[in-house]
C-alpha positions, 0 to 999 in steps of 0.5 A: 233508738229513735226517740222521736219514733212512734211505733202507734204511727206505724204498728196498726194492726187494726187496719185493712192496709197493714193487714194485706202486706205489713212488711213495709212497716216492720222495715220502719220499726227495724230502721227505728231501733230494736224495741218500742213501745205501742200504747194501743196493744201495750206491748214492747215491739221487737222487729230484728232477728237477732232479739227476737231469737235471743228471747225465744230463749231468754228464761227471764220470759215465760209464755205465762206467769202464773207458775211464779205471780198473781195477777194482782201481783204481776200488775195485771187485770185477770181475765173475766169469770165468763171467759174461764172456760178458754182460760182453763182449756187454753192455760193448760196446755203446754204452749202457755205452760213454763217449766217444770209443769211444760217440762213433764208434758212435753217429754210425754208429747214428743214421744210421739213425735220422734224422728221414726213416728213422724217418718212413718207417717209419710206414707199417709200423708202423702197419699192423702195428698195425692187423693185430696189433689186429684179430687180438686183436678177433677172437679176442675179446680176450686179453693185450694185452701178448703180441698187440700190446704185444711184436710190434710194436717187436719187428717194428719194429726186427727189420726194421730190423736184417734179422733174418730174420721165421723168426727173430724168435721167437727174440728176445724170451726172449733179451732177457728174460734178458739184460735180467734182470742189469740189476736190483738185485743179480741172482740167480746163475739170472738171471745163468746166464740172462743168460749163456746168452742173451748166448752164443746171440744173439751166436753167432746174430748173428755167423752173420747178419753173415757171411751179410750180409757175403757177400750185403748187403741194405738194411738196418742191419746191412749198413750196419755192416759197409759201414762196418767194411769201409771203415775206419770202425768198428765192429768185430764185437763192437761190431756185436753189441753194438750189435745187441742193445743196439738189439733191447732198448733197441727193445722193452723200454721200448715193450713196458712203456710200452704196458701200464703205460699202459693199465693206468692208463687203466683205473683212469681211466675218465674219462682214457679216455673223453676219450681216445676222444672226442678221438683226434687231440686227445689222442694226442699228449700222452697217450703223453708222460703214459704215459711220465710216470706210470707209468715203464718204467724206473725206474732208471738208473745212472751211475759217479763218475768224479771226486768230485762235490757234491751238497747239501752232501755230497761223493759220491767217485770210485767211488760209484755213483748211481741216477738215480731216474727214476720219482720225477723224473717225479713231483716236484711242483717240475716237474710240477702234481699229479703223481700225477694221470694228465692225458691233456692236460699240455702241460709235460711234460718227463719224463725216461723216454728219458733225456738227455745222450749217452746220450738214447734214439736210439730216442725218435722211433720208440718215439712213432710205435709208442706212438702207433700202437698207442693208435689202433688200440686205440682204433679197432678196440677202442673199448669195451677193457675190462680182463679181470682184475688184472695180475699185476706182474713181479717186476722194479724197474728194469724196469716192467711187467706179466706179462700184461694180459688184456683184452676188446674 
């Protein structure tokens, strides 16, 4: 480790620059060493593959550590009483949940997430884009990321849950601004957003479950409350979290990953025309790259639970860890040139779904939606042309575009 190195020089999320193409940067922090502290997000900064898988598993983390300390006692401030209701809705649910509590949920959740559920939803998903593509085709194009990048995992998982389709509009703003407060020091408009949202989608969800308690249907949320009924768990405010949780966590990494990726398929024309020469060949691996190249999420955090090591220095109980996963999909120790977008790379072990117990239930599905909507843009748009320059978000954690205009 570079004594020297200041992680504050290089780590500046908060900048424009940084924001539009942090790769450069995250390659300073792997030259630097493995772990380095950034006072401005006071956080542990830990950019290689190798630690970041490591800790995804390392049991001496959690995502929370309530399930063991205070606030007080793990040296932490709590949150403020007016940001309670994102807290509650948001601490719940099995994303920030440890064992044994994460445990129960997830072995109920992945019932509906077995190989055969999510195979049979195929069909849907790929019809559903297909008709989202043609539409856009015969509009004579417009923003990819609004016409098919958000309705579709929208959609998807919508009917999963049973969320009413006269309600699904409903979903998207909701999740924006819960999903806001999970940036590097939110604002305190995001945070009244966030609270905002999480009071009115759990007051909505809360209605839902008492109409499905009273009149079941097939679907996951009459499944959880089959399951509370009968003794076994969850309760309502852990069915709402875990509601939400699945609605964001369905859509927002699907929804990045779409327009990310074709944007970089615009700015390789050669990937792209391989890509439409070889469709069956290429699709495959080319939604794992899209994923690698240009990460959805950049960041995932984790708590220290018990004091760790890591390159000689000890990292103490009560430190937080960003898990750089944008620079672990770039580290040149695992991956062969990889700046380079390779539509064909078959070792490609990126971390975008995360691993360890809390590895994306959703993965399988988000590939069968990734897959499906690349065909039918590839197939019903085969000259797809980039409309103007994206603007980026102004989000780091998150990574997307505001809108991808494009002309079939």
């Amino acid at each position: 480790m570079d004594a020297a190195f200041e992680a504050a020089e290089v780590f500046t999320p908060s900048s424009p620059e940084f924001v539009a193409d942090p790769y450069p940067a995250y390659a300073r922090l792997r030259e630097a060493g493995r772990a380095h502290y950034c006072p401005p997000t006071g956080q542990w900064l830990i950019p290689h593959h190798a630690d970041v898988s490591a800790l995804l598993r390392d049991r001496r983390l959690g995502r929370t550590y309530l399930h063991r300390f205070t606030h007080e006692e793990f040296g932490r401030t709590p949150p403020p009483p007016e940001h309670e209701p994102f807290h509650t809705l948001n601490d719940n649910g099995m994303l920030d949940l440890e064992a044994p509590t994460h445990t129960r949920i997830r072995r109920l959740v992945a019932k509906a997430f077995t190989p055969h559920t999510v195979t049979r939803l195929r069909p849907y998903v790929e019809q559903l884009a297909d008709d989202l593509v043609r539409d856009l085709v015969a509009d004579g194009g417009g923003d990819l990321k609004a016409r098919v990048a958000e309705p579709l995992p929208v959609a998807v998982i919508a009917q999963m849950l049973g969320i009413p389709e006269s309600d699904r509009g409903l979903l998207r703003p909701w999740s924006a601004a819960i999903c806001g407060m999970y940036e590097l020091n939110p604002s305190q408009e995001t945070a009244t957003r966030a609270v905002t949202a999480s009071l009115d989608f759990s007051s909505y969800l809360r209605e839902l479950i008492a109409a499905r308690r009273a009149n079941p249907t097939e679907d996951l949320i009459s499944a959880l409350i089959a399951a509370y009924e009968g003794g076994e768990s969850p309760t309502e405010q852990e069915m709402i979290s875990t509601c939400v949780l699945l609605l964001n966590a369905g859509h927002e990494a699907t929804v990045n990953a779409t327009v990310n990726g074709w944007h970089a398929l615009f700015r390789d024309p050669a990937q792209l025309a391989a890509l439409r020469a070889d469709p069956a060949g290429l699709v495959p691996t080319a939604v794992e790259e899209l994923m690698r190249y240009d990460t959805p999420l950049q960041l995932f955090e984790r708590w220290v639970l018990d004091d760790i090591e890591i390159d000689g220095v000890t990292i103490p109980r009560g430190a937080e860890l960003a898990l750089l996963f944008g620079s672990a999909n770039h580290d040149p120790a695992v991956f062969d040139a990889p700046a380079e977008l390779d539509l064909s790379r078959r070792d490609n072990p990126h971390i975008s779904f995360s691993a360890g117990i809390h590895y994306c239930i959703g993965a399988p599905l988000a590939r069968i939606e990734l897959s499906a909507s690349l065909r039918a843009l590839l197939h019903h748009a085969p000259t797809l042309r980039l409309a103007a320059e994206p603007p980026r978000t102004r989000n780091f954690v998150i990574r997307g575009y505001e809108k991808l205009l494009v002309t079939p």
